[in-house]
C-alpha positions as CSV (number, residue, x, y, z in Angstrom):
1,X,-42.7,62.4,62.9
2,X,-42.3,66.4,61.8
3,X,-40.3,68.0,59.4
4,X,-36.3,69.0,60.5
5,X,-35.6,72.4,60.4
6,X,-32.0,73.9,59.5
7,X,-28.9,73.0,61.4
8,X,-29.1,76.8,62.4
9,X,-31.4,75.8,65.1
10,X,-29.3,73.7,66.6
11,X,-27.3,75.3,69.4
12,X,-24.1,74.2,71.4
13,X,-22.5,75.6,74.4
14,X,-19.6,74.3,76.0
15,X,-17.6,75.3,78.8
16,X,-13.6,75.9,78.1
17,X,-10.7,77.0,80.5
18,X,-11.8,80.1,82.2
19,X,-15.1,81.1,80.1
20,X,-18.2,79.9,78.2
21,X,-17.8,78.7,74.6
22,X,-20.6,79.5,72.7
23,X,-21.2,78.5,69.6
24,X,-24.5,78.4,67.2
25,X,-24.6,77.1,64.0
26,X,-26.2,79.4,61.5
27,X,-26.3,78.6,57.6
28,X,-23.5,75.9,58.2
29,X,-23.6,72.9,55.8
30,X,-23.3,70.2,58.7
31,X,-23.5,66.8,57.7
32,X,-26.6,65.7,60.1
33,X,-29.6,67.4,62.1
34,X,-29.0,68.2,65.4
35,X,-31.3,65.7,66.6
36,X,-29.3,62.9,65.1
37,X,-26.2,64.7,67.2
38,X,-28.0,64.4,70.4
39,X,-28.9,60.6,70.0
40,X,-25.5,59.7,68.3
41,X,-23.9,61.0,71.7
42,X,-27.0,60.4,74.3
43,X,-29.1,57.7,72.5
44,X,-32.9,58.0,71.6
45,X,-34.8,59.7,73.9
46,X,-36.4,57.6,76.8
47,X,-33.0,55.2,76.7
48,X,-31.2,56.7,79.5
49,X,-32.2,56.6,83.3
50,X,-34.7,57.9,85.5
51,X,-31.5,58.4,87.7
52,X,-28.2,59.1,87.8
53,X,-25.3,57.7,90.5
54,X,-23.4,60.2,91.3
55,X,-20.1,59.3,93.5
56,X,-22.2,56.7,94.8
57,X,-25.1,58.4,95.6
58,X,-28.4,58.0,93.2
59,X,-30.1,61.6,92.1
60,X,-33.6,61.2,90.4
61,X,-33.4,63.8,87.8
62,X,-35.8,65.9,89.3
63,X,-33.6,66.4,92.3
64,X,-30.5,66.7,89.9
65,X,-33.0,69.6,88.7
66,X,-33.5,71.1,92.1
67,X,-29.5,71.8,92.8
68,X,-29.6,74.2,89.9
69,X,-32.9,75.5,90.8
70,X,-34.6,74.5,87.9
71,X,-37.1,72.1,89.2
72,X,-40.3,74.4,87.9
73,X,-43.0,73.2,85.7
74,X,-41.6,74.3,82.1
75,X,-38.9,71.5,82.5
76,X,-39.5,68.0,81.6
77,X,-37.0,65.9,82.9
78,X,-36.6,62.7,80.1
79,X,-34.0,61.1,81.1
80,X,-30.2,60.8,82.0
81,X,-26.8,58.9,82.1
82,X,-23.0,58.7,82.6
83,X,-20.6,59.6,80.0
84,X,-17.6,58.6,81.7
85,X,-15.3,59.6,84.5
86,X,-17.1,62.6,86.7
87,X,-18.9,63.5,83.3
88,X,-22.7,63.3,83.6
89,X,-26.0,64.0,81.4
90,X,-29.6,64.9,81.4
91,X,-32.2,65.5,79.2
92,X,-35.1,67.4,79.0
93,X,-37.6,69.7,77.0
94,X,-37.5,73.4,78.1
95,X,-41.4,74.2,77.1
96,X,-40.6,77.8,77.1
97,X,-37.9,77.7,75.0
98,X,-39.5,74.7,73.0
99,X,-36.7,72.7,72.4
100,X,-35.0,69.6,73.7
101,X,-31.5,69.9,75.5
102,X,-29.5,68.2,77.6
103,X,-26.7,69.2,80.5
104,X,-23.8,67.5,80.6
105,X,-22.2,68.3,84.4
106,X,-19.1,67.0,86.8
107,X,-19.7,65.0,90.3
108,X,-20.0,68.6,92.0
109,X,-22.9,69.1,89.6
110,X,-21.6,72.1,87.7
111,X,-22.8,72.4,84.3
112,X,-19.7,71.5,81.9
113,X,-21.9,72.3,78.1
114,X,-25.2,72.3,76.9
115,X,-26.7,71.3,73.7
116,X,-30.3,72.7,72.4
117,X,-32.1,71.6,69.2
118,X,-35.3,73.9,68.5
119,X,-38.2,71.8,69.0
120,X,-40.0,72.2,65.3
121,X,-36.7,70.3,64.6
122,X,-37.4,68.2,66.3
123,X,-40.8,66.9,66.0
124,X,-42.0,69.7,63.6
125,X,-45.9,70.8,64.1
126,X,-46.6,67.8,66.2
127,X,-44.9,69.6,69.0
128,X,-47.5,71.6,69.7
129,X,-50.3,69.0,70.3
130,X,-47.9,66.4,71.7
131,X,-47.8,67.7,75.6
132,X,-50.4,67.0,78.0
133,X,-49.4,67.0,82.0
């Protein structure tokens, strides 16, 4: 398991009323890393699904992928779930911004916020020997 970085490499984006909320935490004294934030609210990586239902329908997470045209090789789809009512997740490591993030989105698939920790957060210098495809 690597080192955690600063919460300053943590990054949350959220949508609210009419525009994006943006927010990144730099040099704020939070109480946890963001890793332990993104498995308090999605769990630990891996315990989700390999697909979502989706008003009835089941979406691998690749093809959840596709509808936002981001089914290309840097993203590695990890897994997914349901937050509630029409609220949706997925996870998945963005190997060119080398960090772990996950989508929450509606039933019409638009992307309601976004949460990014920095990989060396995350797993520190194992990240960079730990991917093989």
């Amino acid at each position: 398991m690597g080192q955690f970085l600063p919460e300053e490499h943590l990054t949350i984006m959220d949508k609210k009323n009419d525009g994006l909320f943006f927010t990144t935490i730099e040099g704020a004294v939070v109480d946890f890393p963001g890793r332990k934030r993104m498995e308090d609210r999605y769990g630990e990586v891996g315990s989700g699904g390999a697909a979502i239902v989706v008003k009835g329908t089941a979406y691998p997470l690749k093809k959840i992928f596709s509808k936002w045209m981001m089914d290309v090789p840097e993203v590695w789809t990890i897994d997914g779930g349901i937050l509630g009512q029409d609220r949706y997740w997925v996870r998945f490591l963005d190997a060119d911004d080398r960090c772990m993030a996950v989508f929450e989105f509606d039933g019409e698939f638009e992307i309601l916020s976004e949460m990014r920790v920095d990989s060396m957060a995350w797993e520190g210098e194992d990240f960079f020997t730990s991917r093989t495809r």
